[in-house]
N, C-alpha and C positions, 0 to 999 in steps of 0.2 A: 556621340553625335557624328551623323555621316554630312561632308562637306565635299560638294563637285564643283572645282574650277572650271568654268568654260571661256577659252579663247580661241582666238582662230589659229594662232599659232604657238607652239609647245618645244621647249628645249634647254640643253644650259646652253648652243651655240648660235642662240635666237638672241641677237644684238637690242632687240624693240623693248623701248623703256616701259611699256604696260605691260607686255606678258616677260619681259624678265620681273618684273615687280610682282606678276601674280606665280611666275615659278617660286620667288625666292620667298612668298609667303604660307603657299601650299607646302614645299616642305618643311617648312617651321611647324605647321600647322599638324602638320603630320609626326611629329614629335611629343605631344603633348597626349597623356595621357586620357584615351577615352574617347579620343579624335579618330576619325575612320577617310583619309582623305583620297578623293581621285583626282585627276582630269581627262574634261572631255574637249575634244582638241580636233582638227584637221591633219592631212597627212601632208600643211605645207610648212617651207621655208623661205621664201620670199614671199616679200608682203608684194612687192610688184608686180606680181603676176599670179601668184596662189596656185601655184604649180603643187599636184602628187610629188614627192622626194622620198619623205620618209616611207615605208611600210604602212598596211596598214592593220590593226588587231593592237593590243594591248604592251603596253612594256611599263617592266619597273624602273624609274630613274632617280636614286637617290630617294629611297623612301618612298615616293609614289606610285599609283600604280595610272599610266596614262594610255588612254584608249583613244587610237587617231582613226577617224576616217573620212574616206577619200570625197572630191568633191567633185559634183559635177559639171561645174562654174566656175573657174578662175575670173581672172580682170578682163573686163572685154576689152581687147584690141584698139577698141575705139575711144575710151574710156573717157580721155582727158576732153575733148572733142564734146563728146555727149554732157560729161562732167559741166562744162563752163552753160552752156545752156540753164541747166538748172540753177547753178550756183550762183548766176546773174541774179535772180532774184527768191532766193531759198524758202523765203516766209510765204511765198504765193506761189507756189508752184503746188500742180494738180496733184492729189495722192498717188495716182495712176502714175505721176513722173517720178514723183518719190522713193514710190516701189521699185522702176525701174534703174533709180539712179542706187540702189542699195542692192539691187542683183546685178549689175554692168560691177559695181565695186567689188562685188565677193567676199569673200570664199562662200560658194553657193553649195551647201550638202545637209540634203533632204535626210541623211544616216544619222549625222549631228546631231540636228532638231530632234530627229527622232528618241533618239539617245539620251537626249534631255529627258525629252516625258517620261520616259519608263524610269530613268533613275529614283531609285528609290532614298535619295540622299534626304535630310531633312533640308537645307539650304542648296542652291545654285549659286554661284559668286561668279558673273561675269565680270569680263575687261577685255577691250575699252566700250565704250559705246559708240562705236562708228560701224562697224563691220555688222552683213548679216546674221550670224552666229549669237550674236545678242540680239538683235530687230526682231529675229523668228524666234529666239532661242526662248525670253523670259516670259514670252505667251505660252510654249509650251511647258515653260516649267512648273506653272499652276499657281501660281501663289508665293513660288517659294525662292521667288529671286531678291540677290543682291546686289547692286552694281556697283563698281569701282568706274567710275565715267574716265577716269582721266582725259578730262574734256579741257581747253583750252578756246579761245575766242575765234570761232572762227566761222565759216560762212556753212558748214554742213549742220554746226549748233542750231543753228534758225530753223532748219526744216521742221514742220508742224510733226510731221511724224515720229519723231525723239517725244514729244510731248506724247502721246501714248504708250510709247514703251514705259516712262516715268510713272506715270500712271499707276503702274503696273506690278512697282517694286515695293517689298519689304523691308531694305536699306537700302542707305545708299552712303558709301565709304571714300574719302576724300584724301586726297595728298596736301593740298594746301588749303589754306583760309582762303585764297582768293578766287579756284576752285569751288568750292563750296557757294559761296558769293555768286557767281556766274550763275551756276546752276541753279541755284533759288531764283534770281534776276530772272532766267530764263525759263522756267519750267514749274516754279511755285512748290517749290517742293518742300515748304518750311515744317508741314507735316509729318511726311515722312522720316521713321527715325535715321539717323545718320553721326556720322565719324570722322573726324578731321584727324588721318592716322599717320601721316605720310610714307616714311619706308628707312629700312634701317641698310646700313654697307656690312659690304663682305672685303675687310683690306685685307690684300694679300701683300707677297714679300717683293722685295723689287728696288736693286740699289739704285742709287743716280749712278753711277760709275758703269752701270752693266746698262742701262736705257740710254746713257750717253754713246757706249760705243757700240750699239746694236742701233743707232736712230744714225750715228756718223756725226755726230754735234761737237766734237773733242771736248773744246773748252767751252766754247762761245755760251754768251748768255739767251734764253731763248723764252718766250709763252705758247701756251700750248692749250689745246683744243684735244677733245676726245667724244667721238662720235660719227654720225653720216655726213661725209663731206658733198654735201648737196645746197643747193642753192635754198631750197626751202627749209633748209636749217641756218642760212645766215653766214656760213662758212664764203659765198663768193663777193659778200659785203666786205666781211671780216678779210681777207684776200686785198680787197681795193682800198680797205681805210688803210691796212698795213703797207701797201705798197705806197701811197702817199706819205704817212707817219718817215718810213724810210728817207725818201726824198728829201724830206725836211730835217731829219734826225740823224744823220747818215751815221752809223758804226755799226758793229756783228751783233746786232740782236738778231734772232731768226725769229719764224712763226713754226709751230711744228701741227699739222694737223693729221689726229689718229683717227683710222676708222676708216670702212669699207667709203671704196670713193665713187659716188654716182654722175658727178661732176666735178671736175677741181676748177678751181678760182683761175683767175688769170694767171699763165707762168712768171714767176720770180725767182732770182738767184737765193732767197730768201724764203724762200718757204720753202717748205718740209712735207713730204706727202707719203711715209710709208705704206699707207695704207692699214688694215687691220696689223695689229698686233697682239702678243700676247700681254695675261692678265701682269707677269711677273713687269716687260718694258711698261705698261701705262702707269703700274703704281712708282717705278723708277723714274718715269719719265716728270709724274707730277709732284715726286720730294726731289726733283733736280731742276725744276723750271721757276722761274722769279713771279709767274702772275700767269694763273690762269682764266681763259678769255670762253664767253660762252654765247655764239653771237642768236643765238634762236629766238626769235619773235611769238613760237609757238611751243610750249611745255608745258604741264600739268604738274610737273616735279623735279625733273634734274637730279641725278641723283648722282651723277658723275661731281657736282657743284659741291656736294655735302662732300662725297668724298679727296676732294680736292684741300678741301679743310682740314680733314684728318692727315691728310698727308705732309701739311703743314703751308699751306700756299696762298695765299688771298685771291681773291676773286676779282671778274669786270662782266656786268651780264648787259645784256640787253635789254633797254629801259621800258621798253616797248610789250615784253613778256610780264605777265603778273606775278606766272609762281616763282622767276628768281628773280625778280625784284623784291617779292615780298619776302626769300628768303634773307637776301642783306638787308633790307630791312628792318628785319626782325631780331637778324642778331648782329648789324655792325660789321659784319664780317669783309665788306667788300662795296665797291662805287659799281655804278649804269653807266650807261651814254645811251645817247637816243639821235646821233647824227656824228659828222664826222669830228669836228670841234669837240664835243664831251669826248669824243672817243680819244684824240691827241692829248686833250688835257689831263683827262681819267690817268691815261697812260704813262704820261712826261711824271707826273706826282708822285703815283705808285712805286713807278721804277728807279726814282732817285729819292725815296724815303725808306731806309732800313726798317727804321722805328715805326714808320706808319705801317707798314708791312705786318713787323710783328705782334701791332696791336689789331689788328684787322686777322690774324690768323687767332689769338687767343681767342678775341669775341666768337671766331666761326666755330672752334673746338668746343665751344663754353654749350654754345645754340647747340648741337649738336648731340654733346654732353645729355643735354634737358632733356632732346628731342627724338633721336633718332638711334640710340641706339635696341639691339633685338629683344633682351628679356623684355623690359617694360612696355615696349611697343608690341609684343605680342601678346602677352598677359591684358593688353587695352584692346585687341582685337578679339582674340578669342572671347572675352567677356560680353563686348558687344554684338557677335555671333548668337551668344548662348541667350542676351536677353531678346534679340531679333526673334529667334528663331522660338521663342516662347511664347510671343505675342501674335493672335491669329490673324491670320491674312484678311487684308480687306478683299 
C-alpha cells in the first residue's frame, strides 16, 4: 500500500505540533511491512513567512523519501491586516474572500498541487487543515484523501470553505475526542469514516542534573513550559499570572520557558528564557521541574503534555483548551485554571502536596500507558488506512 503525506512543512528540525505529528507517523508507517511511504512537502521552514530554505528535489530522511517544492507564495506582508478583515465575521464572508484569505496565508505552490495529482499513491494523508496545500491539495487528490484537521476552536474553522474541503475526504483522523466533536459540530461529518488516534512520544535521555546546569537553575525549584513563546500560545498570560503569584508567594520558584521566542512575556528576575534547546535539556528539564504549566487556549493535542507525564511530572493546562482539558480529564493526571485565582490556587496546592503530585503523575503514566504508546497506536492506524482505503470513494 502506497501512502503520501502532504504538509506544508517537512523535517525532524520543524518545531510545529501537526507536521512533527505527521513526520513522526510517516516514519513508523514506513516501517511496516508492505507500506511504501513518501512525502510531499514545500521547500519551507518557517510557518511565518513560508520562505524557500531547504532545496528543492527529493531527499531520504530517516526512512522516507520526501519531495519539496518550491513556492510561489509565501505569507503576504500584509497578512495579519487583511487577515482580521475576514476573520471579523468568518461564516459570511464572500468565497472570493476566502480564496484570498487562504493564498495571502500560504504556502502558495502550483508544483505541490500538481504533485498530488499525478501521485500514484493509493491514500493522500494531509495535516493540518489550515494551509493551502490541503484547500487545493485534497481536490486534486481525487478521491483519495485523508485528513488529520488538527483543528482546534477557532475563527478560520467557521469559514464555509473548510466545509467543502470535508466534503471531499475519505477519512478523517483525530487526536482528541474533543477534536473530533468540534468537527462534527462544524462540518457534519458523522459520515465519514474516521479515528480518534492521538499520537505516541519519542523519550529521550536527559538528566535533571545536566538541564539544571545547562538552563543555570543550580538548586532552586522551578515549572516549566516547553514550546513557542508567543503571546498566541498563552506564554505572555502565563508570564503575568507568574509574576503576580510571586508577589504574593515570594521565594525561588522560577518559571522556565523552552522554545524558540517570538515574543517574551514581560521581563522578570524570575523567568527563564533559554530559548530552543536541545532534545537531551527538555527531557532533563521536565524530570527536574515540580509542575509542568501549559498555558495555550488553542491545541488539537499537546503532545509535549503526555510527555511530561512519562517524564514523571503533573500537569496545569489551560481550562479554556479542550484537547488538554480533556486530556486531565480523562486520566486525572493533572488541574485547569481559567483566570488568575484558579491559576494561584491550582498552583499553591500542587506545589505543597507531595502525594497529590504523585498521584496525579501515576494516573497520567496509567492514560498514557492505555493510550499513547507506538506499537498499538500504530497497528490502530495502519488498520484504519487499509480499511479507508478499500472502501470507494464517494
Amino acid at each position: 500500500m502506497k501512502v503520501a503525506f502532504v504538509t506544508p512543512r517537512y523535517g525532524p528540525d520543524i518545531a510545529g505540533g501537526a507536521e512533527s505529528a505527521i513526520r513522526m507517523l510517516a516514519e513508523r508507517l514506513a516501517t511496516r511491512p508492505g507500506y511504501d511511504v513518501d512525502v510531499l512537502t514545500t521547500c519551507a521552514r518557517d510557518s511565518r513567512t513560508w520562505a524557500d530554505e531547504y532545496a528543492p528535489g527529493a531527499v531520504a530522511l530517516n526512512g522516507v523519501e520526501v519531495h519539496r517544492f518550491p513556492a510561489e507564495r509565501g505569507r503576504h506582508p500584509d497578512f495579519d491586516r487583511r487577515s482580521g478583515k475576514v476573520m471579523a465575521n468568518p461564516h459570511r464572508a464572500p468565497i472570493a474572500a476566502q480564496r484570498q484569505w487562504i493564498d495571502d496565508q500560504g504556502p502558495v505552490s502550483s508544483e505541490l498541487i500538481a504533485a498530488i495529482g499525478d501521485s500514484d499513491a493509493d491514500l493522500c494523508v494531509f495535516s493540518p487543515y489550515l494551509f493551502h496545500p490541503t484547500v487545493y491539495g485534497v481536490a486534486a487528490a481525487k478521491g483519495r484523501a485523508v485528513l488529520h484537521p488538527a483543528a482546534h476552536d477557532e475563527a478560520p474553522l467557521r469559514l464555509p470553505l473548510y466545509a467543502q474541503v470535508m466534503r471531499q475526504l475519505r477519512g478523517l483522523v483525530f487526536y482528541t475526542h474533543v477534536e473530533r466533536r468540534l468537527t462534527e459540530h462544524q462540518f457534519h461529518t458523522a459520515a465519514t469514516p474516521q479515528l480518534v488516534l492521538g499520537l505516541g512520544i519519542e523519550e529521550a535521555a536527559g538528566t535533571a542534573d545536566v538541564a539544571r546546569r545547562e538552563l543555570g537553575l543550580g538548586d532552586a525549584p522551578f515549572i516549566t513550559y516547553v514550546g513557542r513563546v508567543d503571546p498566541s500560545k498563552g506564554t505572555t498570560t502565563l508570564g503575568e499570572f507568574f509574576a503576580v503569584y510571586k508577589q504574593r508567594h515570594p521565594g525561588p520558584l522560577k518559571l522556565v520557558l523552552m522554545g524558540q521566542v517570538v515574543e517574551p512575556p514581560p521581563e522578570h528576575p524570575d523567568i527563564v528564557l533559554p530559548g530552543m534547546v536541545s532534545e537531551e535539556v527538555k527531557w532533563g528539564a521536565l524530570r527536574a521541574c515540580d509542575l509542568y504549566v501549559h498555558p495555550s487556549g488553542y491545541e488539537s493535542f499537546s503532545l509535549v503534555l503526555i510527555e511530561a507525564w512519562v517524564a514523571g511530572v503533573p500537569v496545569l493546562v489551560n481550562g479554556r483548551c479542550g484537547a488538554t482539558r480533556e486530556h486531565c480529564e480523562r486520566s486525572g493526571g493533572g488541574l485547569w485554571f481559567e483566570d488568575f485565582p484558579h491559576f494561584e490556587a491550582a498552583l499553591e496546592r500542587m506545589l505543597s502536596d507531595a502525594a497529590l503530585r504523585e498521584r496525579f503523575v501515576g494516573r497520567g503514566q496509567a492514560y498514557v500507558d492505555a493510550n499513547f504508546r507506538w506499537p498499538v497506536l500504530m497497528d490502530r492506524y495502519a488498520s484504519f488506512l487499509e480499511r479507508v482505503a478499500s472502501v470507494p470513494s464517494r
